[in-house]
Every structure is written in structure tokens, then in C-alpha cells.
N, C-alpha and C positions, 0 to 999 in steps of 0.2 A: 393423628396428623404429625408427620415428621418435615423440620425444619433442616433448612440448609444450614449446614457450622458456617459460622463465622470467618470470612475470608482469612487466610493467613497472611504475613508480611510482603511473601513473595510474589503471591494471587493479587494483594494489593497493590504493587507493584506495577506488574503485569498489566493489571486492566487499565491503570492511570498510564502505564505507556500508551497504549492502544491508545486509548481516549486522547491525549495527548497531541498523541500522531494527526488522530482526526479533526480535533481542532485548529491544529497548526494546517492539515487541509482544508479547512474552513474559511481560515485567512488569506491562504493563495486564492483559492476563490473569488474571496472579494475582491482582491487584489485583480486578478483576471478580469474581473466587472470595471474595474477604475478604467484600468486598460483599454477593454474594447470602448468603454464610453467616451475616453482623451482619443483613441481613435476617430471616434465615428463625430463630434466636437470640432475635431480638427481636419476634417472634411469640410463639412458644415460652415465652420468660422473661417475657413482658408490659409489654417498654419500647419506647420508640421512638430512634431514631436520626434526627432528622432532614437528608432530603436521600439520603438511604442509596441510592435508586432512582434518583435523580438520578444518584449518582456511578457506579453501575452502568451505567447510560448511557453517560455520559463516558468509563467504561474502554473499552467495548465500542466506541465509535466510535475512541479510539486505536487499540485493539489491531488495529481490520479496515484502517485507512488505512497503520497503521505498515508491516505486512506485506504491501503490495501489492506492491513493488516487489520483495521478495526473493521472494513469488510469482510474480513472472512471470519471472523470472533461472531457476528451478525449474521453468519449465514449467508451472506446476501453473494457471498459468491457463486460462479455455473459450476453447479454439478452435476455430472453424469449420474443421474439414480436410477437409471433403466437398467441396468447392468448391477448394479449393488442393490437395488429391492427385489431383484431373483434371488438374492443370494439367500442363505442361510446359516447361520452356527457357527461354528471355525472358518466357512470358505469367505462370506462374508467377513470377520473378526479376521483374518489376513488379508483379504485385499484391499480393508481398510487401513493398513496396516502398512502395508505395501506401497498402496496410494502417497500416506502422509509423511514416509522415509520418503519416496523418489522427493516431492513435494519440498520437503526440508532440504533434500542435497539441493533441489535447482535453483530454490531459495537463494543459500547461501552461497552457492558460487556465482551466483546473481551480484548477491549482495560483496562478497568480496571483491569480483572483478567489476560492477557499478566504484567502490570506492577506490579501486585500482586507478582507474578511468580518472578518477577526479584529483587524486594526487598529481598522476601523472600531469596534468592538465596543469595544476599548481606549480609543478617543479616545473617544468618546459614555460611557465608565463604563456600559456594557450586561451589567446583573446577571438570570440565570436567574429566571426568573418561579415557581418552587418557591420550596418552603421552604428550602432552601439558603443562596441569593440570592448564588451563584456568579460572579464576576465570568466572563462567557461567553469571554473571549478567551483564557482558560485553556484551556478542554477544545477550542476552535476550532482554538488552535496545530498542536496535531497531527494534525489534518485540512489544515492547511498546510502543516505539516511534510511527512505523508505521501502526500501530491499532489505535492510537489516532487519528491520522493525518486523515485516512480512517473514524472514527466517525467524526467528525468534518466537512468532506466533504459529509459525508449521510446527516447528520444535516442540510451543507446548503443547499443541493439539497432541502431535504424537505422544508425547511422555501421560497428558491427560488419558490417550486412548491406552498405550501400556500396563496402566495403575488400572483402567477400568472406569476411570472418572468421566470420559469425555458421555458431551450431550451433542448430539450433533442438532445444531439449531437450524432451523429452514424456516425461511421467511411464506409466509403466506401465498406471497407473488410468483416463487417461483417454483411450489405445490403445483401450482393451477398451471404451467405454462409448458407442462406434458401431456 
């Protein structure tokens, strides 16, 4: 029986980003949950909160960007396996290959025009058109944040699949949902 070696610095790294990222979407989440509940409280009790739907917003796009990347370390991302479980040997081993270059470019021009976006948004003083009046490059960041995180984990996939390393992981759930 043969043992997996011992993560290296960089591998450790890596997975504590991912995990990281997820966590910190963990948080918007709850954060989302305060949210709709000072909502639906302030229905109920007859006060308003203003901006409350706004920041509901803001959580919810953290929380979907943050976790992309430890989504897809998970498997748990959609994949087309209809088209790549025909495949075989080299054509397979390229259009896997293929896949995770497009993947990584759209990644990071994701991720660099996402933090484009949110500079811009900083420099110009660009405050949310609600009642808030949310300086925008706050809730932007982590759509920047989380388009980086997402390149950087297309990246390693590829460089894992280059070396020959990658495992491509499929989650249980979505074996069954072909």
C-alpha cells in the first residue's frame, strides 16, 4: 500500500487559500442570514433598516465568488462528462487540457477586470445608488478577491494536469445526475 508524500509548502499553501476563501464564504453567509432576518424583524416590528436588502445582496455575491474556488478543488463544480467519458488516451489528456487553459484565461481576465472594476469604483468615490449609499468597491473586492482565488486554482489544476498529478474529484451527487 502506497501513501500519498506529504503536502509541500506550496500545496499547503494552496489548500489553506481554498479553505480560507470558503470560510470567509461561510461568514457572508451568516452574515446573509442576519440580513434576511433584520429584514423580515423589521417587517414584523414595523421599523426599517435602511440598505438591509442591499447588504443582503453584497453577502450573497461574497459568499457565491468566495467559494468558487474550493468548489471546484471539491468537484462539486458542472461538468460536462458526456463528451470527455467518450474520450480516450491523448484526445481525452488534450481536451482536458484544453478545457483547463480556456478555464484559467477566463478565470483571470475575470479576475483582473473583477479588480479593475473595484479600483475603478475606489478611485471615482462610486457609492451604491440605494439607500445605503455604500461606497461600491467594498462589496466589488470580493468578487475580486474571489475570481483571483478561482484563477489560481484553474492554474493549479492545469499545472497538476501538465505534471500528470491531477485527480479529477467528482462528487457523488453529480455521478448520479446523468
Amino acid at each position: 500500500m502506497t501513501t500519498a508524500p506529504a503536502p509541500t509548502g506550496v500545496r499547503r499553501f494552496l489548500d489553506t487559500l481554498y479553505d480560507s476563501a470558503a470560510a470567509l464564504a461561510a461568514v457572508f453567509m451568516v452574515l446573509l442570514l442576519v440580513m434576511v432576518m433584520l429584514s423580515i424583524l423589521g417587517r414584523q416590528l414595523h421599523f426599517n433598516l435602511p440598505g438591509v436588502d442591499a447588504y443582503a445582496g453584497y453577502m450573497m455575491a461574497a459568499a457565491g465568488f468566495l467559494a468558487m474556488a474550493h468548489t471546484l478543488k471539491k468537484g462539486e463544480h458542472i461538468r460536462v462528462t458526456l463528451l470527455i467519458g467518450s474520450l480516450k488516451g491523448a484526445w481525452k489528456r488534450g481536451f482536458e487540457l484544453w478545457s483547463l487553459f480556456a478555464a484559467s484565461a477566463l478565470a483571470a481576465l475575470s479576475a483582473v477586470y473583477s479588480s479593475k472594476l473595484a479600483w475603478q469604483s475606489y478611485t471615482f468615490h462610486d457609492i451604491s445608488t440605494s439607500n445605503d449609499a455604500t461606497p461600491l468597491w467594498l462589496p466589488q473586492l470580493s468578487m475580486a478577491v474571489g475570481t483571483l482565488v478561482l484563477a489560481i486554482a484553474f492554474i493549479d489544476e492545469l499545472v497538476l494536469e501538465l505534471r500528470g498529478e491531477r485527480v479529477v474529484v467528482m462528487s457523488e451527487e453529480a455521478s448520479h445526475n446523468e
